[in-house]
C-alpha positions as CSV (number, residue, x, y, z in Angstrom):
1,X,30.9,11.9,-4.1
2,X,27.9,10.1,-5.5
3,X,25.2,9.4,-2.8
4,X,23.3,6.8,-5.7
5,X,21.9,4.4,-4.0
6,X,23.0,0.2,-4.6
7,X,21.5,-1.3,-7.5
8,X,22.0,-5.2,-8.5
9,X,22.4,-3.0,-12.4
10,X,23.3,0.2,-13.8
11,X,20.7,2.6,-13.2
12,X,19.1,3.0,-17.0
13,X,18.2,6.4,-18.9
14,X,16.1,6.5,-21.8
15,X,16.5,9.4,-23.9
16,X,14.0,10.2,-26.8
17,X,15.6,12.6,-29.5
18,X,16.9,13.1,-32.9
19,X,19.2,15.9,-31.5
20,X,22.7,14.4,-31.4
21,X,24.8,17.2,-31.7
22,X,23.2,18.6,-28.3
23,X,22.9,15.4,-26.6
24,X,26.6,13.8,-27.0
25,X,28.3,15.2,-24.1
26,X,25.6,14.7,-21.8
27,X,25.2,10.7,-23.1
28,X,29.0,10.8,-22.5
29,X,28.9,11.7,-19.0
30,X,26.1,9.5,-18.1
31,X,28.3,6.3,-19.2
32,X,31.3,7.5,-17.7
33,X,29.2,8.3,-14.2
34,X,27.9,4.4,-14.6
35,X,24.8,4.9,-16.0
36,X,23.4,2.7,-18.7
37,X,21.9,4.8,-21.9
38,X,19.3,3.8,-23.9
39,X,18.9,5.7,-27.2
40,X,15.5,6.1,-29.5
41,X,15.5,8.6,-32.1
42,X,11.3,8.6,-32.7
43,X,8.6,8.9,-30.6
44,X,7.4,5.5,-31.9
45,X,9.8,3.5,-30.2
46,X,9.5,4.9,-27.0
47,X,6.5,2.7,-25.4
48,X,7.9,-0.2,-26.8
49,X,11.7,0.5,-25.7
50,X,10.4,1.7,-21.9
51,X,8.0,-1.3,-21.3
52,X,10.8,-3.2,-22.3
53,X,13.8,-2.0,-20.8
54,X,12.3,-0.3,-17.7
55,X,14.2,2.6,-17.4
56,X,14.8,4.3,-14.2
57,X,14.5,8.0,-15.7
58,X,12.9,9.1,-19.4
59,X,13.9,12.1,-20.9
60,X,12.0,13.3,-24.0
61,X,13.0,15.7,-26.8
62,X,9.8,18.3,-26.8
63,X,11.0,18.4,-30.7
64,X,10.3,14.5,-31.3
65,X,8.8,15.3,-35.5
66,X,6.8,12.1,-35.1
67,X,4.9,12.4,-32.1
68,X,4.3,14.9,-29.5
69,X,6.0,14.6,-26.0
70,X,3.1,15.3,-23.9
71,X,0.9,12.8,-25.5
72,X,3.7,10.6,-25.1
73,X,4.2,11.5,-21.5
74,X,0.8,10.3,-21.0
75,X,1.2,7.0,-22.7
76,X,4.1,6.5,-20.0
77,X,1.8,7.1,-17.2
78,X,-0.7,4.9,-17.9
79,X,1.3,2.0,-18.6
80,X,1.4,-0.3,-15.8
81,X,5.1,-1.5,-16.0
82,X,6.1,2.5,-16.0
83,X,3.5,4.1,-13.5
84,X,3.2,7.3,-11.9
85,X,7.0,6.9,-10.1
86,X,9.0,6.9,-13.1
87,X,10.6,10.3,-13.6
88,X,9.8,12.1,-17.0
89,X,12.0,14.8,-17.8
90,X,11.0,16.8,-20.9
91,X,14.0,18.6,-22.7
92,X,12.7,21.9,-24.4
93,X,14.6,24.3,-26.5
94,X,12.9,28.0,-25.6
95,X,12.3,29.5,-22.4
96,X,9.1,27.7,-21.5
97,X,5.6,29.7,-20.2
98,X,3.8,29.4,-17.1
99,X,1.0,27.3,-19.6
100,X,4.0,25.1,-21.0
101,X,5.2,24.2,-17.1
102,X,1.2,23.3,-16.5
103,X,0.2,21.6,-19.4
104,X,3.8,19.7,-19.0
105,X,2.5,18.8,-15.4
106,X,-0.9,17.9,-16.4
107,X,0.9,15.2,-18.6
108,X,2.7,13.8,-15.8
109,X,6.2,15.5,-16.8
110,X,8.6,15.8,-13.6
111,X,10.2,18.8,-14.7
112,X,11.6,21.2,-17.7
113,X,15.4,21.4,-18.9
114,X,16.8,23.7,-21.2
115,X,19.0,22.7,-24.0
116,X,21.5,22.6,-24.2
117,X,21.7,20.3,-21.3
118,X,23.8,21.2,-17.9
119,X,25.4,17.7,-17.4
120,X,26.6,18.8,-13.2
121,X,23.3,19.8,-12.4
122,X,21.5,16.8,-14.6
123,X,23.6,14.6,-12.3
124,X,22.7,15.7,-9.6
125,X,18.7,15.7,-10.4
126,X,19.5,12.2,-11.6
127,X,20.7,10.9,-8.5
128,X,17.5,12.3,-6.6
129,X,15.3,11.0,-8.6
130,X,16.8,7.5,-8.5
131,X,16.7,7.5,-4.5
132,X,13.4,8.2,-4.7
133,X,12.1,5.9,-7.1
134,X,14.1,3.1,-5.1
135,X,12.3,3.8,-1.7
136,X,8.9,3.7,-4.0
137,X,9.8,0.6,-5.3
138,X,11.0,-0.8,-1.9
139,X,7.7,0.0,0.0
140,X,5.2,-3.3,0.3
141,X,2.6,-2.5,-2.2
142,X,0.0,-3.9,0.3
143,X,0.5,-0.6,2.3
144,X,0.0,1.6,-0.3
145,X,-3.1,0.5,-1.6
146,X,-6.3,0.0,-0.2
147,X,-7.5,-3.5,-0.3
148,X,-11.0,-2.4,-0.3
149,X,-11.0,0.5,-3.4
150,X,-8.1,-0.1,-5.1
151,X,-6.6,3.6,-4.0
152,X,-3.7,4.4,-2.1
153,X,-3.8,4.1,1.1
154,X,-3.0,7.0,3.8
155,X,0.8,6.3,3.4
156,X,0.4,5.6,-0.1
157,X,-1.3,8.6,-0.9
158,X,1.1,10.3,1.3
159,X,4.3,9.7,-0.9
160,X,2.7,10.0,-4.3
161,X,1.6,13.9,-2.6
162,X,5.6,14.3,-2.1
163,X,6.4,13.3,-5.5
164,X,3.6,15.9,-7.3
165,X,5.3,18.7,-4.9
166,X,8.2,17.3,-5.9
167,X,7.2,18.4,-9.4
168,X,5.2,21.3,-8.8
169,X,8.1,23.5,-7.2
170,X,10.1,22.7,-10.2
171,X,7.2,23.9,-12.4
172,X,7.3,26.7,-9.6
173,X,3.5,26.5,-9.4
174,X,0.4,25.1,-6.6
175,X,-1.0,22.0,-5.1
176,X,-4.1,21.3,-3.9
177,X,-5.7,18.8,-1.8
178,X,-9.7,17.8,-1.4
179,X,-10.8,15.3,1.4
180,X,-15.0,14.3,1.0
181,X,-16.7,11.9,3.2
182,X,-20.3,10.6,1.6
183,X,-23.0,11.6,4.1
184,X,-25.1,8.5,4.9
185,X,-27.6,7.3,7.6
186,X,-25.8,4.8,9.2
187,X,-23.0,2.8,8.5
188,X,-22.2,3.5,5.1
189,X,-21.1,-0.5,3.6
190,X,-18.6,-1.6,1.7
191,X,-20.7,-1.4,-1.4
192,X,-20.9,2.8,-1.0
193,X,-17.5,3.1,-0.2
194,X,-16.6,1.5,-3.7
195,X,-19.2,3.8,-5.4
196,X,-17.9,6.8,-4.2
197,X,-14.1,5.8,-4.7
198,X,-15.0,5.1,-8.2
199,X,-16.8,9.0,-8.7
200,X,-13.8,10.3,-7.1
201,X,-11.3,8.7,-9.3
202,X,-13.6,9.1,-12.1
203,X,-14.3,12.5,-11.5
204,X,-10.7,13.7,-10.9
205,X,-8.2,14.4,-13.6
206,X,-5.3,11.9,-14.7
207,X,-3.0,13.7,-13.1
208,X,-4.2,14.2,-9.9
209,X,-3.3,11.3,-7.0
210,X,-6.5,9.5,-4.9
211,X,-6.8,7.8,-2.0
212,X,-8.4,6.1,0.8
213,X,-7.3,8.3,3.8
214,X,-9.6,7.2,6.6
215,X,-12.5,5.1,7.0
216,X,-14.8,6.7,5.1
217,X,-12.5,9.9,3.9
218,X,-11.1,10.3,0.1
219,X,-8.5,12.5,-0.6
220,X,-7.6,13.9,-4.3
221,X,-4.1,15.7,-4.6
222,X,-4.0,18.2,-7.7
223,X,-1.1,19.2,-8.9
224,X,-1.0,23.0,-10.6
225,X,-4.4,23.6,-8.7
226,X,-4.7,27.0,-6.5
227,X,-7.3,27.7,-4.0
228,X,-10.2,28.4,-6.8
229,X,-9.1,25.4,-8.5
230,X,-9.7,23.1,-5.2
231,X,-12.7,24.6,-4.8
232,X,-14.0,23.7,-8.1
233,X,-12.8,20.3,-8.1
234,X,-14.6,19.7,-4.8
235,X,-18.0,21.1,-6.3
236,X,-17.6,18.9,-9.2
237,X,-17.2,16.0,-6.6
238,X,-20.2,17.1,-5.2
239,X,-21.6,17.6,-8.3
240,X,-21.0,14.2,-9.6
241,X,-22.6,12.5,-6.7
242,X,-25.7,14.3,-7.0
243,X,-26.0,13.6,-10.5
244,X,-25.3,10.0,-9.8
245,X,-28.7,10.1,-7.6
246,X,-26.6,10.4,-4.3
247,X,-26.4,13.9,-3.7
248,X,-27.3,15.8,-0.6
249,X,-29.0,12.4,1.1
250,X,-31.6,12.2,-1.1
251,X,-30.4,9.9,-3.7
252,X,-31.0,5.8,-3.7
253,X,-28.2,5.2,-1.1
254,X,-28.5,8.3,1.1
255,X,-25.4,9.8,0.0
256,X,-24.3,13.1,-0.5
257,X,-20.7,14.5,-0.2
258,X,-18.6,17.1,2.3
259,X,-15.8,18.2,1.4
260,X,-12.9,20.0,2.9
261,X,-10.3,21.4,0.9
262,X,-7.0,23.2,1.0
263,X,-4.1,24.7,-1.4
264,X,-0.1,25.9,-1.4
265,X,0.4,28.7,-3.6
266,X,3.4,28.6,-5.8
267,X,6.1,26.5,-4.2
268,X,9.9,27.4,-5.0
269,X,11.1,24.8,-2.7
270,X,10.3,21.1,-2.3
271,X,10.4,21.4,1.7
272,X,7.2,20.8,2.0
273,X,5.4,17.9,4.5
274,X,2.6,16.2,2.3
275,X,1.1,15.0,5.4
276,X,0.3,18.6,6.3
277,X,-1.4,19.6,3.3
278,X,-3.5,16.4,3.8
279,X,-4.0,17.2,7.4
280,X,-5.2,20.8,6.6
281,X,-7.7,19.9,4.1
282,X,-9.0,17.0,6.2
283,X,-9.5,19.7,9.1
284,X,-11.4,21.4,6.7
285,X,-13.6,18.9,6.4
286,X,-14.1,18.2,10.2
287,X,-15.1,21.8,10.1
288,X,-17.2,21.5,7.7
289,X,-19.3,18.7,9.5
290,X,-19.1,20.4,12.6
291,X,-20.1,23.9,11.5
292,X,-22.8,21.8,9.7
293,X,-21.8,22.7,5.8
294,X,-21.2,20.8,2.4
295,X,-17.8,22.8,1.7
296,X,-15.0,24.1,3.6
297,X,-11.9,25.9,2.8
298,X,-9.1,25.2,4.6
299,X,-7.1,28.2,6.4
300,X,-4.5,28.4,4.1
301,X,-6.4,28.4,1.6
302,X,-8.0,31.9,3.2
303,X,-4.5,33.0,4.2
């Protein structure tokens, strides 16, 4: 029994290959479970055919000749009228690598499936993935993100975490989270909290998630990161504050950053609460201020 949640349409899937022959039954299950298919044989068209269509789940051929899926996976993400909530499935041919499930995830890919396709458990994925992008699309976009930096907020933040772990236990690999607070003499303005909201978006990587989490607190989620890549990312916070001339309160506005920071080792399982692994790495930092240091780890991190 489906558990698909109501749409006022047919839930649409846009599928970019040249690979007929391995692609027919699952296109002919799809339309006789309801869905609506949408067909593009190059890479070329598939911008143009997503933005216009606005499909509820893409999957890409990793064998497109014209283009290359990745690439095209971050096209996707950057495009305003497909965002970061969009699933991306990428449909590969050979037993992928630990580097192809992170590069994949880098690019913003949901997750891997083997061809030729299974069409029960591609359902079943399918019908997931819809509830979840319903729920995104449901929440007020005013409580997401932060009126002030253009981030998401706490709760914002929050469920884009759940949709990178989402993705990072089917790549069957880490995520990490960073929280940094600018150090300032007094109360910091509206005009530092923009500053340093740009640096940490700027300084992250695409692929990570960024957001506003408390008054002066930023948070960066990093999916495929382990414990020594959190720590790196918050030094290059750090570092990029400094160089910006508002490191360790000597710069122009006083500012320098602490950072607290925390990581989940390879996840096999979704079941995990992103408001914990936000709370953990914003303990860190607490510690961090307390204990009177820039940087932090947080104790899973150490376990």
């Amino acid at each position: 029994m489906t558990t698909r949640p109501r749409l006022t349409r047919p839930p649409r899937i846009l599928i970019a290959s040249a690979q007929n022959h391995v692609l027919w039954d699952v296109e002919g299950t799809l339309g006789r479970q309801g869905y609506s298919v949408l067909r593009v044989f190059a890479g070329t068209a598939v911008l143009a055919r997503a933005r216009a269509a606005c499909p509820d789940v893409i999957l890409l051929d990793a064998t497109l000749a014209d283009s290359e899926s990745l690439d095209l996976s971050r096209l996707l993400r950057a495009d305003p009228l497909i965002g970061a909530s969009t699933p991306i499935l990428l449909l590969v041919h050979d037993r992928p690598k630990r580097e192809d499930h992170l590069s994949a995830l880098r690019a913003g890919v949901w997750e891997l499936l083997r061809v030729p396709v299974d069409t029960g458990a591609l359902l079943a994925k399918l019908e997931a993935y819809l509830v979840a992008k319903l729920e995104a699309e449901r929440a007020p976009k005013r409580s997401l993100v932060d009126e002030l930096t253009g981030l998401y907020t706490r709760r914002g933040l929050a469920r884009r975490a759940w949709e990178l772990i989402l993705q990072t236990a089917h790549h069957n690999t880490s995520v990490a989270c960073v929280v940094v607070a600018p150090e300032v003499r007094g109360d910091p303005g509206a005009g530092v909290l923009r500053d340093v909201a740009r640096l940490v978006r700027a300084t992250a990587r695409h692929s990570d998630a960024v957001g506003r989490v408390g008054l002066t607190e930023f948070a960066v989620i990093a999916p495929g990161a382990n414990r020594i890549g959190a720590r790196r990312l918050a030094q290059r916070l750090q570092g990029a504050a400094h160089a910006s001339g508002n490191g360790g309160g000597t710069g122009e506005l006083g500012v320098g950053l602490r950072a607290g920071y925390d990581a989940l080792r390879q996840l096999r399982t979704a079941a995990i609460e992103p408001r914990r692994l936000l709370g953990r790495a914003a303990r860190a930092l607490e510690m961090a201020r307390a204990e009177g240091k820039w940087l932090r780890e947080g104790a899973t991190a150490r376990g």
